[in-house]
C-alpha angles and dihedrals in degrees: 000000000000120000084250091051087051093044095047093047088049091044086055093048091050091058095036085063095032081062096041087051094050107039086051081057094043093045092050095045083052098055088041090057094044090053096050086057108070119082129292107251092043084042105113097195108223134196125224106211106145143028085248083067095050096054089042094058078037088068099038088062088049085049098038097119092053092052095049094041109087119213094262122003096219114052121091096164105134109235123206105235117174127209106200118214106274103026126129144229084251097057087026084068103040083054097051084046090055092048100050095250103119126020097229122018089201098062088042093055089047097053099051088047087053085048105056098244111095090105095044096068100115128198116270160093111295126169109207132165132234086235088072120112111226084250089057094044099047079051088055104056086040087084103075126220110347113220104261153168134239098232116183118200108186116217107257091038116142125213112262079048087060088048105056098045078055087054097050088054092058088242108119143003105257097229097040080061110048087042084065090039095052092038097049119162096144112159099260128132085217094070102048088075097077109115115258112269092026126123122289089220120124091211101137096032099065085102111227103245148138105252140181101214111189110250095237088054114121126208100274091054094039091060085034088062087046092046094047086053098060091051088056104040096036081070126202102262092060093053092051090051088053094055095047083066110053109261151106124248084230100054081041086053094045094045079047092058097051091049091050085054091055109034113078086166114057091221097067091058097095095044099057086039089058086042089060103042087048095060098044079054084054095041092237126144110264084222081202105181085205091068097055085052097048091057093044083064111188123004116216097193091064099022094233139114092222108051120168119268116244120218097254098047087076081076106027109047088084107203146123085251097061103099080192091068096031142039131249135352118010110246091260142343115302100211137358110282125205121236097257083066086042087062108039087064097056088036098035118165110263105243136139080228101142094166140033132183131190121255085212086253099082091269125112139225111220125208140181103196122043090236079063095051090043088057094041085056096049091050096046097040093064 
């Protein structure tokens, strides 16, 4: 090789690095600047004190629309995502990947690592929303711990029953919430699937959970973290499974929550869900005690939602709930069922059970002719 061919190879090299060095300064001013232009209280300052860093804010430029684009546009449903005591930014952000919450763990581990805060995630309860940007959701957890509240919602609540164990923990006015429950209209798939003409309630959808609800949330966040949480636990597949058969997540819901008011063993879910499909098949009543009770409401006498039914309100609660007046579904679910009653009803047993009656122990005797069941009642009433 000649002393020209040397020179000019060297010479290419030189320019080649002089552009790689500058483009890695110009890269990381860029995002600097970026960054300095958002607006004060969303700006996270950074300090620029190694060449790692450079490259780094180098390959975030190259990534920005990544980083600005949310996971889907258009969805602002908040989203419980817990961080546990220990965890990393590393695990922090593979999390945040598998719930749908950023679109690659990898860059957003990256970028909280560029901007100083990877050690500053703190553990907690956040409620964040797929419409984020990563920049939006690393200033979240910034943040540290909100103050919060332990709040319990039993499966087979109803409403009112929600509201008020909001109340006792200081959190929300009662009426304010169930004006927001009745009224509904929340932006969920899910809830387009109520047949036309059928309440707007979200009675059924306020997912049964253990929840830490921020102390400064107000009603309509609070049912927006419940509602998000149905979305995310009544999983797709289920949902898919409900439609190969026929049905509607809302008439599987309604029939749910049924099921969640009659089964005290978790085993028997299945059964009297079975006992129940089986006479809708038949065209028989349900005859579903919960219902009546449903439509009685409170009972002042006992001071309690779900009074016992006594034998001749079958006849006499007169309303479009009692399953003992009128065929079929209930107009809509009559309390808010757990998964586990969600799923009975899409995987019921397979049985010819058309009746069941309580052994007084939370069991039930199964029949499939009325003469069993007759039999079953005289046995067990004693």
């Amino acid at each position: 090789m000649s002393g020209v061919a040397r020179r000019l190879i060297w010479a290419l090299l030189f320019v080649v690095t002089f552009v790689a060095i500058g483009a890695v300064l110009g890269g990381g001013a860029w995002y600097l600047w970026t960054s300095s232009t958002r607006p004060a209280e969303q700006r996270i300052e950074v300090s620029i004190g190694s060449i790692e860093r450079i490259v780094l804010g180098m390959y975030l430029q190259m990534r920005q629309e990544a980083i600005d684009t949310p996971v889907r546009t258009d969805d602002d449903n908040l989203r419980a995502f817990s961080i546990e005591m220990g965890e990393t930014a590393t695990s922090v952000a593979a999390s945040l990947e598998r719930e749908g919450l950023v679109s690659d763990g990898d860059l957003f581990r990256l970028l909280v690592r560029y901007l100083g805060i990877d050690q500053e995630i703190e553990a907690g309860e956040y409620y964040l929303r797929p419409n984020m940007t990563m920049e939006e959701i690393a200033f979240e957890l910034r943040r540290g711990r909100l103050r919060s509240v332990t709040v319990t919602i039993p499966e087979g609540w109803r409403a009112e029953q929600i509201a008020q164990a909001l109340v006792d923990k200081g959190l929300v006015d009662a009426q304010e919430f169930m004006d927001i429950v009745q009224r509904g209209g929340q932006n969920y798939g899910f809830l387009r699937d109520r047949a036309p003409g059928a309440s707007a309630s979200l009675e059924g959808f306020l997912f049964p959970d253990t929840y830490q609800i921020p102390t400064h949330a107000d009603a309509a966040t609070i049912i927006d973290i419940t509602l998000g949480n149905f979305d995310h636990r009544v999983a797709p597949e289920l949902r898919t499974a409900v439609a190969s058969q026929g049905k509607t997540l809302y008439e599987v819901l309604t029939l749910a929550s049924i099921v969640e008011r009659e089964a005290v063993l978790a085993e028997e879910r299945p059964m009297i869900a079975s006992v129940y499909l089986n006479r809708l098949r038949k065209g028989m009543y349900l005859q579903a005690d919960p219902t009546v009770q449903y439509a009685k409401g409170y009972d002042e006498a006992s001071s309690r939602w779900w009074a016992h039914m006594l034998q001749e309100e079958a006849v006499t609660v007169k309303s479009p709930y009692n399953t003992f007046l009128n065929p079929g579904l209930p107009p809509g679910p009559i309390c808010n069922p757990g998964l586990a009653a969600i799923e009975a009803v899409v995987y019921p047993a397979e049985t010819e059970y058309l009746f069941f009656y309580s052994k007084g122990d939370g069991s039930h005797a199964f029949a499939v002719t009325y003469e069993e069941h007759l039999r079953n009642q005289a046995e067990y009433q004693r």
